[in-house]
TIKEPA-921688 format. One record per atom (N, C-alpha, C): residue in one letter; x, y, z. Coordinates in steps of 0.1 Angstrom, whole numbers, padded with zeros to 4 digits, always signed. Each point is the difference from the previous one (the first is absolute). Example, Ala and Ser with C-alpha at 12.3 -4.5 7.8 and 13.67 -1.06 7.14 Angstrom:
BEGIN
a+0132-0057+0078a-0009+0012+0000a+0009+0012+0000s-0004+0011-0007s+0009+0011+0000s-0008+0011+0008
This chain:
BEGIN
x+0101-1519-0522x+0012+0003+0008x+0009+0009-0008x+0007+0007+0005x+0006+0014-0002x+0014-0008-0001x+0012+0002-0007x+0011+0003-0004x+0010-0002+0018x-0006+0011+0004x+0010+0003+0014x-0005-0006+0009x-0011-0010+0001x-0004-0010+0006x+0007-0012+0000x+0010-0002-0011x+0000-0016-0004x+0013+0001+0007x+0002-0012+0011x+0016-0002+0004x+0009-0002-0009x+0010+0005+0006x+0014+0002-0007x+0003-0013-0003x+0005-0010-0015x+0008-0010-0002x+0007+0006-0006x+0014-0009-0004x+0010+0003-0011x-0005+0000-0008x-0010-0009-0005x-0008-0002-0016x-0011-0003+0001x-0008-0003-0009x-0017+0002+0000x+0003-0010-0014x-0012-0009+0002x-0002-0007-0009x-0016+0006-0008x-0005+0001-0009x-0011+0009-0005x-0008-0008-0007x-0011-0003-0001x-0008-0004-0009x-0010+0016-0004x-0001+0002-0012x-0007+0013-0008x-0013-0009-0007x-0013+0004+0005x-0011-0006-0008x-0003+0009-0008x-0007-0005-0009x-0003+0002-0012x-0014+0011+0002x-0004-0002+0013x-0010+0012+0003x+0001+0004+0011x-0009+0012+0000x+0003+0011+0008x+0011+0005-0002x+0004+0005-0012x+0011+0009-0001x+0011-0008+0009x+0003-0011-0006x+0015-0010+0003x+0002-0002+0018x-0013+0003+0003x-0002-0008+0021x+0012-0006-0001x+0009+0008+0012x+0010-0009+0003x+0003-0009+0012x+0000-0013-0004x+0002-0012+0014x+0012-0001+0003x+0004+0004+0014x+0014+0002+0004x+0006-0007+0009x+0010-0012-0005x+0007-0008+0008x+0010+0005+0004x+0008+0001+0017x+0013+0001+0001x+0013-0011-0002x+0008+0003-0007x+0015-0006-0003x+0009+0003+0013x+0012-0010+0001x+0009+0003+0009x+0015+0005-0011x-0004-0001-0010x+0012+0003-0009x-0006+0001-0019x+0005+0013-0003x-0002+0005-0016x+0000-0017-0008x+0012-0006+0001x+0001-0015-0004x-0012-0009-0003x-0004-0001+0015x-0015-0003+0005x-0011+0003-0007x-0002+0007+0000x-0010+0008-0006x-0005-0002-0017x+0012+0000-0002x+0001+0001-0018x-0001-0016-0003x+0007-0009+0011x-0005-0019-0006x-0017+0002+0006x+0000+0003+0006x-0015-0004+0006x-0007+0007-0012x-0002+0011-0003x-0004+0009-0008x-0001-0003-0015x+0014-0010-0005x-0001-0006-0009x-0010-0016-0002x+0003-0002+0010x-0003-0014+0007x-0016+0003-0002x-0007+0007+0003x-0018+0006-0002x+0000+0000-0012x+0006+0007-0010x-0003+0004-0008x+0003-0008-0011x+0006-0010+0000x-0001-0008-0010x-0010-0010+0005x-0004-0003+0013x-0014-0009+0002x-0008+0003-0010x-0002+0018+0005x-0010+0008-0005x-0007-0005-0020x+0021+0002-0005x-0005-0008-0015x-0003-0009+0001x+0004-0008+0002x-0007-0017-0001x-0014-0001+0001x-0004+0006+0008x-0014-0002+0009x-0007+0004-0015x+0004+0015-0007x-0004+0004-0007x-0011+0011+0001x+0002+0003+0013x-0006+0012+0008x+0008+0011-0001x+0014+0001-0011x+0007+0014+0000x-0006+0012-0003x-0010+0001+0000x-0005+0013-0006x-0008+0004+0010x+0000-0009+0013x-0006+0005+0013x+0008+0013+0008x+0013-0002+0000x+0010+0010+0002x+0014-0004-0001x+0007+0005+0008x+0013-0001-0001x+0009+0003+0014x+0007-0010+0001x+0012-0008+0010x+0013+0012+0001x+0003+0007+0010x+0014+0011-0001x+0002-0003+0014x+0013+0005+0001x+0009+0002+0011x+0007+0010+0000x-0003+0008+0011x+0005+0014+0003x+0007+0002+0013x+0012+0010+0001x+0003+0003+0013x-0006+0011+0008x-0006+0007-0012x-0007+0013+0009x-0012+0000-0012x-0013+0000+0010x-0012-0003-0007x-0003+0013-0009x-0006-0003-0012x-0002+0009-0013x-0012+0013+0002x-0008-0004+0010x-0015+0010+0004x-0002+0000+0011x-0010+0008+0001x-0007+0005+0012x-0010-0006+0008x-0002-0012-0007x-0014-0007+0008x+0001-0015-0002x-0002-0012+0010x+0005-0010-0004x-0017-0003+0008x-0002-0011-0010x-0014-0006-0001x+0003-0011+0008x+0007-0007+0006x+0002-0010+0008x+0014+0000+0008x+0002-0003+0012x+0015+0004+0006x+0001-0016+0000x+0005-0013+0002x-0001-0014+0001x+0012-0001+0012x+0003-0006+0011x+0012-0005+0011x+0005-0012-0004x+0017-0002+0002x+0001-0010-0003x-0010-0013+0007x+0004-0012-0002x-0007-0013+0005x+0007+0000+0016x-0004-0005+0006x+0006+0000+0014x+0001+0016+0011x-0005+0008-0007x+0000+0010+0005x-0014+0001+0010
C-alpha cells in the first residue's frame, strides 16, 4: 500500500519490523496523545515479552515513508 492510499487520521500509531527494511503496520489514532500511550503501551509489552529486537512501537502524526506494509481499521469499524 502506497503512502496516498492510507486515510487521513490525526495520528498513526506504527509498528516498524525488524524486516523488510522496517514494514510498516499502521494503526489510526484519534489524537497525537493517543497514539504515543498506545504506542508506548506496545512497546514496553514488546520488552517484557523480550521480543524487543523484533521491532519498534512509534507514534506519528504524519507517516515517516512511502509504503506501509499493512494499513489495520480501528475495531468496530
Amino acid at each position: 500500500m502506497r503512502l496516498k492510499d492510507v486515510p487521513f487520521a490525526p495520528a498513526y500509531v506504527v509498528f516498524h519490523a525488524a524486516y523488510d527494511n522496517g514494514a510498516m503496520d499502521v494503526w489510526p489514532a484519534t489524537t497525537f496523545a493517543e497514539a504515543q500511550e498506545r504506542a508506548s503501551h506496545h512497546q514496553s509489552r514488546l520488552e517484557e515479552s523480550g521480543y524487543d529486537e523484533a521491532g519498534i512501537w512509534k507514534a506519528y502524526e504524519k507517516l515517516p515513508r512511502k509504503k506501509v506494509h499493512i494499513f489495520h481499521t480501528l475495531k468496530g469499524e
